[in-house]
N, C-alpha and C positions, 0 to 999 in steps of 0.2 A: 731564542725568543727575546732577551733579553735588549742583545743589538737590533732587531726588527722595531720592538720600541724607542729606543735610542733615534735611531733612524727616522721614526714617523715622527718623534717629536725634531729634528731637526729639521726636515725636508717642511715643515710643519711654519717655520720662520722666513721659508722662502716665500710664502703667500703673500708679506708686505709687497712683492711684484703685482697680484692680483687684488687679495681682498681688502689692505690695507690702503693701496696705492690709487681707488677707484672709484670710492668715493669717501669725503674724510669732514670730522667733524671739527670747525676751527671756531673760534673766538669770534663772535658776531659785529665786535665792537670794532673791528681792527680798522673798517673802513664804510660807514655809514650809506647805504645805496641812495641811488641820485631819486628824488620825486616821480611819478610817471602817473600822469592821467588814466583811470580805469573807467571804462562803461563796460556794461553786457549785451554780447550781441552771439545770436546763433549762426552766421553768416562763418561758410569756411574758406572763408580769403585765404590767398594764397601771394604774397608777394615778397619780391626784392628787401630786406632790411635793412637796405642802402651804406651809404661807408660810414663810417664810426672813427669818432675822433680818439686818437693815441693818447692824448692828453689825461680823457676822460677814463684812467684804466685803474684797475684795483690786482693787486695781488689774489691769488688762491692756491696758497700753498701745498705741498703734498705731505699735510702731515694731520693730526688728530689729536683731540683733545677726551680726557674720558667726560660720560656725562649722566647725569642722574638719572633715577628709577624713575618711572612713569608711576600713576594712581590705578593698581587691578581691578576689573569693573567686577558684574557680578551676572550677566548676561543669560537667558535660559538656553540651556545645552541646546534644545528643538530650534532654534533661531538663529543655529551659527552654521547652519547649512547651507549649501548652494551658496554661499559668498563669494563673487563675479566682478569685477570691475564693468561698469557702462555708461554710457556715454551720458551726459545731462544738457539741458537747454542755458546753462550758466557758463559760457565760455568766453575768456579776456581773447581781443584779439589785438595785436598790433603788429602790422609790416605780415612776414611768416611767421608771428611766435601766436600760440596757441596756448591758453591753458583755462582747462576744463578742470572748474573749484565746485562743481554742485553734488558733487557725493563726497563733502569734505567731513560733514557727519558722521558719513562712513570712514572715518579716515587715511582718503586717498584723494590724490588730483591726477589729474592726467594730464600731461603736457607734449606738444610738439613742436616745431622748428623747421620751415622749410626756407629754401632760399638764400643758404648759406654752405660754403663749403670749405669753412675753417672749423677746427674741434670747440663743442658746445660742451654746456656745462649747466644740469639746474641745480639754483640755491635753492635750499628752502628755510628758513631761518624762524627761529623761536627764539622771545627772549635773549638769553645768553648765548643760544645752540644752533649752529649754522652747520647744516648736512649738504655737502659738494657731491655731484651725481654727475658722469658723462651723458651726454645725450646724444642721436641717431642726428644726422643730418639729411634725412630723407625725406622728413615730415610725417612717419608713423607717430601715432601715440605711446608713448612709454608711462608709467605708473607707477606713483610715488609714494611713498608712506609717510602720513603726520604723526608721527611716535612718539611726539614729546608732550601729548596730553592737549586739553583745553586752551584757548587763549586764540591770540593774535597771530600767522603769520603771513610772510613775504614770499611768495614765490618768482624767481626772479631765473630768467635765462639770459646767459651769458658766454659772450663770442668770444675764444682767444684772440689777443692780438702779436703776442711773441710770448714765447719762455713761458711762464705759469703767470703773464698778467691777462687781465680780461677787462673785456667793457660790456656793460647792460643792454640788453636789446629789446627789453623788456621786464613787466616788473607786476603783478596782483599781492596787494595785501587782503588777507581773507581774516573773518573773525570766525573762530570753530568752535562748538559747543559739539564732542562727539555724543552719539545716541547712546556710546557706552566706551569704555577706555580700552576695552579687548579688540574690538573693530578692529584698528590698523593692523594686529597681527590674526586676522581672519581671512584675509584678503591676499592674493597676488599682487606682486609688485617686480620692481624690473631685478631684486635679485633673489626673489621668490615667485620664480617664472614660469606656472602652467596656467592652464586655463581648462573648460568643462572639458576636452576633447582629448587632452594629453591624458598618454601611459601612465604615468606615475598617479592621473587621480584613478585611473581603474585600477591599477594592481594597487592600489590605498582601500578600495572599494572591497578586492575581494580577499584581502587581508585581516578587511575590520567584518565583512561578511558575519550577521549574528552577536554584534558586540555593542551595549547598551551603552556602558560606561569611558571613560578617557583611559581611565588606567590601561585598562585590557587594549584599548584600541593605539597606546603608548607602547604600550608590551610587544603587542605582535607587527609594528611596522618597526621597531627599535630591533627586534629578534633577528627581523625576513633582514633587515639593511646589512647589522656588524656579517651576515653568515653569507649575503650576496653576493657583496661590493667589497672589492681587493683594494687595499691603497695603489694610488697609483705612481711610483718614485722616479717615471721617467718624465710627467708631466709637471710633478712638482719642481722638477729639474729646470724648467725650460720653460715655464707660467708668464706671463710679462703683462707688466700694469695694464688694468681695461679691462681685462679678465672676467668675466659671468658664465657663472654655472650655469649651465641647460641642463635641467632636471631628466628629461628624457633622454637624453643622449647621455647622459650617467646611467641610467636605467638599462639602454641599450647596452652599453660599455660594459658594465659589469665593476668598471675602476670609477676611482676618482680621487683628488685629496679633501684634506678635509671643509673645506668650503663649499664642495660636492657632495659631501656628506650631509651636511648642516642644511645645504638648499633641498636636497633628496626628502631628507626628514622632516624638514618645515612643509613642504608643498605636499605633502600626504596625508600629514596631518591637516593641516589648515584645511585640506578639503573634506576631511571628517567630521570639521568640527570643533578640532582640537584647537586651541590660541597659543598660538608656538611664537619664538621670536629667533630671529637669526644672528647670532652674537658673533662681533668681529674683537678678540682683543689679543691678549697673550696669556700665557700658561707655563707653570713651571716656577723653579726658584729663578732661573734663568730668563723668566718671561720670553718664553719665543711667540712669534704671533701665528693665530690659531683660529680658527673658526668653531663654534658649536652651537646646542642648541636650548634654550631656559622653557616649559611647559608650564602652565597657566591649570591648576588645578581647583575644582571648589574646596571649600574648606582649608585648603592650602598655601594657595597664593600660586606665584612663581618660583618654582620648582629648578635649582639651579644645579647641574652636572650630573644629581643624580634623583632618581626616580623611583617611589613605590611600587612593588610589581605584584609581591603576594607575602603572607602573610603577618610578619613587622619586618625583614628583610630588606634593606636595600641596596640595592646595584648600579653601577655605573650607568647612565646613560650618553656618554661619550661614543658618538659610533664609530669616529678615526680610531679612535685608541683601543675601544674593544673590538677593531675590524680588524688590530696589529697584534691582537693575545692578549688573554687577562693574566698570565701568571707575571708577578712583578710590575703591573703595572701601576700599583699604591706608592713607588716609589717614585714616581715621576709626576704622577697630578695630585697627591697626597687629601687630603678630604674636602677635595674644594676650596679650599681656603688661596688656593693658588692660582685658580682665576678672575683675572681682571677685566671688567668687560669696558670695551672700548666706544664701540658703537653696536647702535640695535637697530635691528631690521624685521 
């Protein structure tokens, strides 16, 4: 048992190929984005983004910075239901870039890109805290989370031009007042990926079947996942930067690593109700990098590795690591104290 933990915590530091390497949070300051005229239009044009001068490039390196706590709302449980991303009449357009800021309250945008067939990338920048995200070149919408609370930001897409430099191809600064600071993590987004139709919110559905409270509805999707889903050490093997979990096809799978885990447990929860976040950092004295998942409790706050279940008892809520055996595994994530959260999702 012993080396199975061993194991999951090592294969566990390969994910900088996937969840580390895919999107990453850098220094806002490093290179000031260029001006860009915004208006609002509902109109979904579709064009050329024409060529883009070399000159005009900014670095985006493949690396992250950690970044502070968000402010916990205080939301009424009955209200965090059916949380959907959809579409609004508030949409920047320029050339093919797209992005949809009117459910920014809610804290999400929606952004697209058509018209280009070099690898894209959206910024979205707060303050100090700038979140790099790949984006689809096919012009679907993908969906983004504002997780760094109230205030001003930049949502800016951006076309490689070689190696990891890029140029702007676009650019909305939005001012965000959210309806409440749980929002962003209530919601789908592109690495907390179902939506009303996907497996994962049904079998979340008849898991919590009869369950009033978060605890219990914490407890029995935390239970059904560590006793479901096998780590998977041939994928963790072989993972490569770009990498997103698909919640259902882990569901179908039965494996996954722990980035699978974390996205499984957030999209089940989140559609109960529950305000999960998807945490990318490291773990261990060793810090290898890791995925899990922090829960949003009343009275509580955010609830980080581990989770109240019944009576003053508490247990792991790690699902990689109690999906690999609980005996001996205090020796490897010790009481929390041992993770570091990098970025949130």
């Amino acid at each position: 048992m012993k080396k199975r933990i061993i194991a999951a915590l090592a294969v566990c530091a390969l994910l900088t190929a996937g969840c580390s390497a895919f999107a990453q949070e850098t220094p806002s300051s490093a290179a000031p984005p260029s001006a860009v005229s915004s208006s609002v239009v509902s109109a979904e044009e579709i064009a050329d983004p024409g060529p883009v001068d070399a000159e005009e490039t900014e670095e985006i390196p493949e690396e992250f910075m950690p970044m502070t706590d968000t402010v916990p709302g205080g939301q009424v449980p009955a209200s965090r239901l059916n949380k959907y991303p959809v579409a609004s009449g508030e949409i920047y357009t320029s050339g093919g870039s797209k992005i949809d800021y009117g459910n920014a309250a809610e804290g999400y945008v929606r952004v697209a890109q058509s018209g280009s067939t070099k690898r894209l990338k959206v910024q979205i920048v707060h303050e100090s805290k700038t979140y790099n995200y790949d984006l689809n070149t096919n012009g679907d919408y993908e969906v983004f989370p504002l997780q760094s609370g109230n205030g001003t930001y930049k949502i800016r897409i951006m076309q490689n031009v070689e190696g990891n430099k890029y140029t702007q191809l676009a650019a909305k600064e939005i001012t965000v007042a959210l309806n409440d600071a749980l929002s962003p993590f209530l919601y789908p987004s592109q690495y907390v990926n179902y939506s009303a139709d996907s497996q994962v919110v049904k079998k979340a559905a008849e898991l919590c079947a009869g369950k009033t409270n978060d605890v219990d509805k914490v407890s029995a999707v935390y239970s059904w996942i560590i006793s479901s889903i096998t780590y998977d050490y041939d994928k963790a093997a072989t993972v490569r930067s770009g990498y997103l979990p698909a919640p259902d096809s882990i569901l179908a799978s039965k494996k996954g690593i722990c980035f699978d885990y974390a996205a499984v447990m957030a999209s089940m929860l989140r559609s109960q109700g529950v305000p999960v976040r998807l945490i990318c950092g490291t773990v261990s004295e060793k810090d290898l990098n890791h995925a899990w998942n922090e829960v949003y409790l009343e009275g509580k706050g955010w609830v980080t590795v581990r989770i109240y279940f019944e009576g003053s008892e508490w247990k792991r809520m790690d699902p990689t690591f109690a999906a690999s055996g609980g005996n001996g595994i205090e020796q490897y994530i010790g009481d929390g104290s041992n993770y570091t959260s990098m970025r949130v999702y």
